[in-house]
N, C-alpha and C positions, 0 to 999 in steps of 0.2 A: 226662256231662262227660268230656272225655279231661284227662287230670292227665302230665303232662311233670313226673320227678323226677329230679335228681339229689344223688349225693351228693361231696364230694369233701375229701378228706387234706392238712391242709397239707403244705410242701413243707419239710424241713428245717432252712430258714435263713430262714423265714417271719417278719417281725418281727410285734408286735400292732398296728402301725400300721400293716402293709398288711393282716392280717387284717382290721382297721374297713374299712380301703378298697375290700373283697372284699364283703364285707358289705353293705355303703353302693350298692355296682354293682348288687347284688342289689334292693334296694328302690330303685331308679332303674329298672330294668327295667320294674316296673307301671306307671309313669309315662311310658314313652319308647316300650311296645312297646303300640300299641292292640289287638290281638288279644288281650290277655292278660287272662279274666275274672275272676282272683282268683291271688294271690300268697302264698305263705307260705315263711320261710327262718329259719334259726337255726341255733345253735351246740350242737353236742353237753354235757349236763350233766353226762354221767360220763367225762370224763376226754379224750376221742375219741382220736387218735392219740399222747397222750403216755406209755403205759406202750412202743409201740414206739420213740419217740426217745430214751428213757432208754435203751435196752437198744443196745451196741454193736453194729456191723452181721453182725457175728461169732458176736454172744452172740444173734442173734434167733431166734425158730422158724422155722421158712423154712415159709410156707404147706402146700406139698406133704406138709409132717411136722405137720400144724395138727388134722390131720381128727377126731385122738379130743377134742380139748379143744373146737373151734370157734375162730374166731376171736383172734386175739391181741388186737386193738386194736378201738375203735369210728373210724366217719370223724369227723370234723370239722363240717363244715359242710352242710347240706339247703337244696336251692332246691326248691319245685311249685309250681309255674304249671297252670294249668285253661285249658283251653279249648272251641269251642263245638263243635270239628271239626278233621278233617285240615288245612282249607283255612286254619286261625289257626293253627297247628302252624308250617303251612312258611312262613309269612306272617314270624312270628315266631324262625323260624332263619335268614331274609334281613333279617333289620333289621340296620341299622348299628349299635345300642345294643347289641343284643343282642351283634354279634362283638365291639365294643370291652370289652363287660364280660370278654365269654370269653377274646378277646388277653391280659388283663392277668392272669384267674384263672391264665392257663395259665402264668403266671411265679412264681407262691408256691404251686400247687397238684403234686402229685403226679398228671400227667395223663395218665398211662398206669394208674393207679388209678379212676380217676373209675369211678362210678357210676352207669348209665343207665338209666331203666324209662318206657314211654311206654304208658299204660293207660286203660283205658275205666271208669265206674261210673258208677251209678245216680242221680238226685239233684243237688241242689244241691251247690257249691263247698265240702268238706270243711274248711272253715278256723272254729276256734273260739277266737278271738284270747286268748293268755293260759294255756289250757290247753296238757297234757301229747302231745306225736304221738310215739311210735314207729315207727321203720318198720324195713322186714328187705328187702335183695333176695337173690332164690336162685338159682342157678344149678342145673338136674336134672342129676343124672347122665344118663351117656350114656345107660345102660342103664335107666333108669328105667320102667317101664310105666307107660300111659292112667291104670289103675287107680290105681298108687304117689300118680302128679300130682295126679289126684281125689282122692282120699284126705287127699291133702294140705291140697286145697285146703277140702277139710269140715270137715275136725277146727280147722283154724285161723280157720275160718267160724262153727263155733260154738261159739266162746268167746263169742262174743253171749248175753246172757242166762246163762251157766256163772259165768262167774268176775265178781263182785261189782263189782272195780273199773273191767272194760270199761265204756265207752261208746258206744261203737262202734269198730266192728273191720270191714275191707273186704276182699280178697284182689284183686288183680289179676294180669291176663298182660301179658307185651309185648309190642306188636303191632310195633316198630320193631326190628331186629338188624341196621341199618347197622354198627351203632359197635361195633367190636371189644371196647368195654368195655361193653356192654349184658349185662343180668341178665336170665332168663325170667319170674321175677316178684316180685312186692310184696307183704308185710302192710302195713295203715296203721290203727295204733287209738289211739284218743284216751283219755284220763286227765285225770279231776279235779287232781291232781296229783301230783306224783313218787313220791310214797309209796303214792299207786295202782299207778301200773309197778311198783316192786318188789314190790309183793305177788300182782300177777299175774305176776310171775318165778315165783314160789313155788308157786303154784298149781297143781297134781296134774296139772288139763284141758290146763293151758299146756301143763308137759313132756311129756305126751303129744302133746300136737301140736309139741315140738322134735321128739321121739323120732323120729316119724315124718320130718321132714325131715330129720333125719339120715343116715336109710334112702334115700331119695332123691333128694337133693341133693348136690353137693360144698359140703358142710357148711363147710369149712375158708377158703371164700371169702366165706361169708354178707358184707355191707355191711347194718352198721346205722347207725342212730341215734336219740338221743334229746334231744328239744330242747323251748324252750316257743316254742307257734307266735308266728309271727308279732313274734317278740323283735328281732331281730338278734344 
């Protein structure tokens, strides 16, 4: 299945009634775009871009200076659509639904943030409606080796079966770096529910496999989120 995700930050003067309507575009997309075999979007649960809009523009960390902590903020809002191939991919970046959703996101979202990963897996359409999805994108460093990436990609592979409250857990790459804001790759694991994530926050196996992307990765850009699928 190739899985198209993004993510994306509202924009500072976002009201909640165009957030619904950003939303709302999103679950009209399954509907309006026929290539698209399975849909999942939602709203981040801890907090997503709101501890950065509290904090003046003055008073923020500036990324570049992010790298020992990770990230300041989580994004906002997750769209993944599945599909069955390249050829429903580009099918579905020339729909007319599709750019009028994207026109309108690109007026309350933060669009030089956006977050892109266009990835391959195993398996049927990853969507278990109701349940918990985290996802992370990373960006390697420059310098990174074969090995550092593999390594990465292991230790966060198996947490499958390690840590209690997985469910399942996928890692992908991405095979698309058009979009200047595109990420090299993806964790995506599901949870019973929220009190599952945070306790595999906690988990020994987890931080060893932050540790490692930290080593890795320009840690300080990570794009996460955590949302319940298939909600709005």
């Amino acid at each position: 299945m190739l899985r198209h995700s993004v993510f994306f930050v509202w924009g500072e003067h976002a009201t909640e009634q165009q957030k619904l309507v950003a939303l709302k575009g999103l679950a009209y997309l399954s509907y309006a775009c026929p290539t698209i075999r399975c849909l999942d979007f939602g709203t981040d649960l801890l907090g997503g871009s709101k501890p950065l809009l509290e904090a003046k523009p003055w008073e923020r960390t500036p990324l570049w200076r992010a790298s020992k902590s990770g990230p300041v903020f989580n994004y906002d809002m997750a769209l993944h659509e599945d599909f069955d191939d390249l050829e429903g991919l580009t099918a579905y970046n020339a729909d007319p639904a599709h750019y009028e959703v994207g026109v309108y996101n690109e007026t309350i979202d933060r669009e030089e943030q956006t977050a892109r990963v266009d990835w391959w897996y195993d398996g049927p359409s990853r969507l278990e409606k109701g349940l918990i999805r985290h996802s992370s994108m990373f960006v390697w460093r420059d310098e990174a080796t074969d090995t550092q990436k593999d390594d990465v990609r292991e230790v966060f592979g198996s947490l499958n079966g390690v840590v209690p409250t997985v469910r399942s857990l996928v890692v992908g790459d991405n095979i698309n770096h058009k979009s200047t804001t595109s990420y090299d790759f993806i964790i995506d694991a599901h949870f019973s529910d929220l009190a599952g994530f945070e306790a595999c926050r906690e988990h020994p196996a987890y931080r060893e496999a932050l540790a490692l992307a930290v080593g890795a990765t320009k840690y300080e850009w990570t794009a996460r989120i955590t949302h319940r699928m298939a909600s709005g």
